[in-house]
C-alpha positions as CSV (number, residue, x, y, z in Angstrom):
1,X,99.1,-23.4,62.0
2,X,101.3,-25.4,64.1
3,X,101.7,-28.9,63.5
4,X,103.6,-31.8,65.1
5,X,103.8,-35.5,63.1
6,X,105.6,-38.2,64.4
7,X,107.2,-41.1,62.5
8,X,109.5,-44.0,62.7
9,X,107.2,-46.2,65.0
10,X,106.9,-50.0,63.8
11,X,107.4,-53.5,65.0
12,X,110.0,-54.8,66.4
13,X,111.3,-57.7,68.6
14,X,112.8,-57.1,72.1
15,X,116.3,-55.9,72.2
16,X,115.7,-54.0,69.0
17,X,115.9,-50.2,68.1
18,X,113.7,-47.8,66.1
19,X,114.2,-43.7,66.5
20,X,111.3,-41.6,66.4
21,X,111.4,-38.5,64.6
22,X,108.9,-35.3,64.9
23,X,108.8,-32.6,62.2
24,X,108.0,-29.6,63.4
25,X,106.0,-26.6,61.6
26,X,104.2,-23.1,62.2
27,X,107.3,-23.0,65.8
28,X,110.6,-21.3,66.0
29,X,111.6,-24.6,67.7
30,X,114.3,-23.7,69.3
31,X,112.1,-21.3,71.3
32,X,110.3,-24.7,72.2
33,X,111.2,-26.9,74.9
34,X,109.9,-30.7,73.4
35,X,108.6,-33.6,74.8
36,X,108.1,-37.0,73.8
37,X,105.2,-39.1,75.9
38,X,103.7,-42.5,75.9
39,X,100.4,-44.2,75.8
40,X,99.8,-48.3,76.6
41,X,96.7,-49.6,76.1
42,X,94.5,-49.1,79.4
43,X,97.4,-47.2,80.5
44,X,97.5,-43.6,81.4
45,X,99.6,-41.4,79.1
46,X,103.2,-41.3,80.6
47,X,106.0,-39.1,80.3
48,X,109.4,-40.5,78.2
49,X,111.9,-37.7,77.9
50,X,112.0,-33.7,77.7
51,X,114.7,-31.3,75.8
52,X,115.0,-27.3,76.6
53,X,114.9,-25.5,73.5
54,X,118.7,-25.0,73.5
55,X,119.3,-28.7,73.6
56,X,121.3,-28.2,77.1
57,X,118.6,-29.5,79.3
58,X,117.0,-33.3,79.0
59,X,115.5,-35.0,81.1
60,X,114.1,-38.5,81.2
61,X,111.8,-40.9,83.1
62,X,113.1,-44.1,84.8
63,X,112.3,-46.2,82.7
64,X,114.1,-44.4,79.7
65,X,117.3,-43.9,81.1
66,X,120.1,-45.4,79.7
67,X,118.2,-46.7,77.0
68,X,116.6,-44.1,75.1
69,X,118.4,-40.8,74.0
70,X,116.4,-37.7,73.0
71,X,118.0,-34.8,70.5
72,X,117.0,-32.0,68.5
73,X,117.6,-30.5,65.5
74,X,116.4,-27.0,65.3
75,X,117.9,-26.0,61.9
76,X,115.7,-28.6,60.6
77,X,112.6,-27.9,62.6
78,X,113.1,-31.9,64.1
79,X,113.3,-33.6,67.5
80,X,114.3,-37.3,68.0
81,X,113.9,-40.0,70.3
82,X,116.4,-43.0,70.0
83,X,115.4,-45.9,71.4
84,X,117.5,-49.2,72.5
85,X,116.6,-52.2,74.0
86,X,113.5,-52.1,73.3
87,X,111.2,-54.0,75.7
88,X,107.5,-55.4,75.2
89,X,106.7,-53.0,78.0
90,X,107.7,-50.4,75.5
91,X,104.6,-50.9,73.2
92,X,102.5,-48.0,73.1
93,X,101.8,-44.6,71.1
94,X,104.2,-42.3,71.7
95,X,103.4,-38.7,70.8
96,X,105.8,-35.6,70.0
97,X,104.3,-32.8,72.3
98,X,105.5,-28.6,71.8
99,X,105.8,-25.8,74.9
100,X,105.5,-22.8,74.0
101,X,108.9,-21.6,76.2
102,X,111.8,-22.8,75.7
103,X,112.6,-23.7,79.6
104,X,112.1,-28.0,79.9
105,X,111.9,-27.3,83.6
106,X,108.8,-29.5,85.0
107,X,108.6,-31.1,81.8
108,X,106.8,-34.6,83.1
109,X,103.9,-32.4,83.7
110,X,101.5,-33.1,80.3
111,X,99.4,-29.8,81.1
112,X,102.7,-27.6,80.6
113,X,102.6,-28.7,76.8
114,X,100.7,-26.5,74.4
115,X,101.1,-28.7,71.1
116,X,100.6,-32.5,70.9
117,X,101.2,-34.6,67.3
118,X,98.9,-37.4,66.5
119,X,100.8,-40.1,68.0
120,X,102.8,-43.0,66.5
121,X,102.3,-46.6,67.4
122,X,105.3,-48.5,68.5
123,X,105.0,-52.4,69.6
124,X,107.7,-54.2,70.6
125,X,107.0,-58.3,70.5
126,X,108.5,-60.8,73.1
C-alpha cells in the first residue's frame, strides 16, 4: 500500500522557518516525481513546488521562490520542503503528493498526481 505522511508543520511567527518532511512507502521514489501543495482556508488547493524523480528538475510557484527550497532524499524514501520567511499568507495545509513517473514536467497540474498524504497544517501568525 502506498502511503505519504507529512510532518514538521507548526506555529510560527512571520519571518520564521519550519521544513516539511514526507516519508514515503509502498514507491521506488526515485521513480516518482513529488510534489508539495497548499490549501488556505476558503482557498482553492494551490501548487508550492515540484522535484523530477532524479532531483534535477524543480520547479516552483511565485510565491515560493526564493523563499522555500524543495529536496529529496531517495535513499531514505523522503522529500522536503524548506521554508523561509514565512508569511501569514503562508498558513494553510500543505500536502506531500506522489506521480507515478518520474518526469516533474507539468507538475502545477494536481490531476497529474496519483498519491496525496493527509495534509499538515502550517500557520504562520502576524
Amino acid at each position: 500500500q502506498v502511503q505519504l505522511v507529512e510532518s514538521g508543520g507548526g506555529l510560527v511567527q512571520a519571518g520564521g522557518s519550519l521544513r516539511l518532511s514526507c516519508a514515503a512507502s509502498g514507491l521506488t521514489l526515485r521513480s516518482n516525481a513529488m510534489g508539495w501543495f497548499r490549501q488556505a482556508p476558503g482557498k482553492e488547493r494551490a501548487f508550492v513546488a515540484a522535484i523530477s524523480g532524479s532531483g534535477n528538475n524543480i520547479y516552483y510557484t511565485d510565491f515560493a521562490k526564493g523563499r522555500f527550497t524543495i529536496s529529496r532524499d531517495n535513499a531514505k524514501n523522503m522529500v522536503y520542503l524548506q521554508m523561509n520567511s514565512l508569511k501569514p499568507e503562508d498558513t494553510a495545509v500543505y500536502y506531500c503528493a506522489a506521480r507515478l513517473g518520474a518526469s516533474a514536467h507539468g507538475s502545477y497540474a494536481e490531476n497529474l498526481y496519483d498519491y496525496w498524504g493527509q495534509g499538515t497544517q502550517v500557520t504562520v501568525s502576524s
